[in-house]
N, C-alpha and C positions, 0 to 999 in steps of 0.2 A: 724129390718133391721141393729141395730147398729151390733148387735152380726155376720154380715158376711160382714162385709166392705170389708176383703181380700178373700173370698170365690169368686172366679171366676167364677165356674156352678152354684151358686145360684145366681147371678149376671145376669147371658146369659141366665137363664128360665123363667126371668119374666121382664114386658114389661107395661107402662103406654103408651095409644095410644089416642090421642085427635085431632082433626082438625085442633086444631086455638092453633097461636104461645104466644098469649098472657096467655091461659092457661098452654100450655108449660112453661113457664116463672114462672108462680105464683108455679106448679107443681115443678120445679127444686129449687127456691128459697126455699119454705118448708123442700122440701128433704137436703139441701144440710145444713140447719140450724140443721138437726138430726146427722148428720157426727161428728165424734169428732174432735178434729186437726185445724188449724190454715187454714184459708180462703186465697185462693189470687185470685187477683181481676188482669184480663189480658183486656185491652183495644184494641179495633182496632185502627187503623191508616184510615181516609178515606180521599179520596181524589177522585178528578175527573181530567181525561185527557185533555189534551187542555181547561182547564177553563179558559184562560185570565182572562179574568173579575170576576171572583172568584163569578160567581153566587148562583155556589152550595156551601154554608156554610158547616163547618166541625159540626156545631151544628145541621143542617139539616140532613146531612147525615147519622149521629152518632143517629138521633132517630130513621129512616128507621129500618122495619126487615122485609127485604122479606125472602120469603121462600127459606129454604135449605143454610141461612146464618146465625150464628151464631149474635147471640146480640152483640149491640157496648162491654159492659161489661158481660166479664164472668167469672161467679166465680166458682173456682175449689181447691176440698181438697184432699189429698192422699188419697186412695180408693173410691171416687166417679166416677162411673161409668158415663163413656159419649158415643155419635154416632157419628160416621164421618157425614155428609150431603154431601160430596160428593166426586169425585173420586181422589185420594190425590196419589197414588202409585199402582196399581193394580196389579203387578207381585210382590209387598212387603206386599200383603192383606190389604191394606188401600184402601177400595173403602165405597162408598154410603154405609151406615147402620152396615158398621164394629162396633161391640162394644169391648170399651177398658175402662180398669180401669186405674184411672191415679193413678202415682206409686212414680214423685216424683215430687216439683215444685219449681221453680225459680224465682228469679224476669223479666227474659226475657226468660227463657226455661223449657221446660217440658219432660217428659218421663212419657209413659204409655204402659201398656201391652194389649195384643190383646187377647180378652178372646173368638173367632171364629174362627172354623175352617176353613183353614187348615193350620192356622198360627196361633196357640193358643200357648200363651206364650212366643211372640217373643216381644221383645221392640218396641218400637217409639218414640225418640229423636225429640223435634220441637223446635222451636219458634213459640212465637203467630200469626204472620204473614206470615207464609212460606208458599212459593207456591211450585206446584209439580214440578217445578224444583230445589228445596231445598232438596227433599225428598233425590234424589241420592246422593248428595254432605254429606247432614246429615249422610246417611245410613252408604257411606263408611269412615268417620270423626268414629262412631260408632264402624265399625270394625277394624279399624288402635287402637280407644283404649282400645277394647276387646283383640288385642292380644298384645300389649303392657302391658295391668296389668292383661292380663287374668284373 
């Protein structure tokens, strides 16, 4: 697998499919340890609305993985290939089960390419936390500095 890290259609023809998030987990940690390149490790932010009382701990929340949420920690390398879980831009092909290779990483930002048609090979600029009302603001942030250094 090492030998196609930047290969994009070997990337998008093959697929580990499992039930349970906890095998997910152990499946992505393996893989990601084959990768060559420097690991970075993006943390969620959790919180709950109206907690007053600060019932819901950030240590409780932060162990939660429901489904179609990424883990409190995720770790990601230049050419590992990830999913969306869910619908982040859809007129910008980020929706539910987009795959993308990520392409480059930051201590608070990321950029990866969309290896699915009919958006294959188009960037996506984030942070770890952005919501889909980020995505527009990203997008055109993106193209104000594509034609500035084209």
């Amino acid at each position: 697998m090492v030998d196609y890290v930047n290969d994009a259609d070997y990337m998008v023809s093959r697929v580990i499919i499992t039930p349970r998030n906890i095998d997910v987990d152990n499946i992505n940690q393996m893989l990601i340890g084959l990768f060559p390149g420097e690991e970075r490790v993006y943390t969620s932010w959790d919180s709950v609305e109206d907690d007053n009382n600060n019932l819901y701990t950030a240590e409780f929340l932060n162990s939660l993985s429901p489904s179609g949420l990424p883990p409190h920690r995720l770790t990601l390398k230049r050419g590992f290939p990830i999913m969306l879980l869910r619908n982040v831009a859809r007129e910008l092909g980020l929706c539910n089960g987009t795959r993308l290779i990520c392409r480059n990483l930051a201590a608070n930002f990321s950029d990866a390419e969309i290896m699915t048609r009919p958006h294959q090979g188009d960037h996506f600029s984030t942070t770890p936390n952005c919501t889909p009302n980020d995505v527009a603001h990203i997008k055109e942030l993106d193209e104000q500095m594509e034609a500035w250094y084209g």
